[in-house]
C-alpha positions, 0 to 999 in steps of 0.5 A: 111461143107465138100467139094469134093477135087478140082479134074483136068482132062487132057485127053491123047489128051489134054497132046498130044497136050500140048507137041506139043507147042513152048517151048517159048509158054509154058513158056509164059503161065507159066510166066502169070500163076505165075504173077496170083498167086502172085497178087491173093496172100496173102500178109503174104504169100508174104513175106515168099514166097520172105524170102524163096527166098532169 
């Protein structure tokens, strides 16, 4: 079974607007968006990810 890539849109607008926020704004949403991925994260793929960091 082969599926569509996973395509993401952002219109000129929405990059406009994007800009337009607080740097400490961004950086929060950035901070929540990593905090995800590492819960939503495999454990194998935890310890490589904390091996390379090291």
């Amino acid at each position: 079974m082969k599926s569509d890539p996973l395509l993401y849109y952002k219109t000129k607008a929405d990059i406009d607007a994007y800009r337009k926020k607080p740097v400490r704004e961004k950086l929060t949403w950035l901070e929540a968006q990593m905090e995800f991925f590492y819960k939503a994260m495999p454990e194998k793929a935890k310890r490589i990810r904390e091996r390379l960091l090291s």
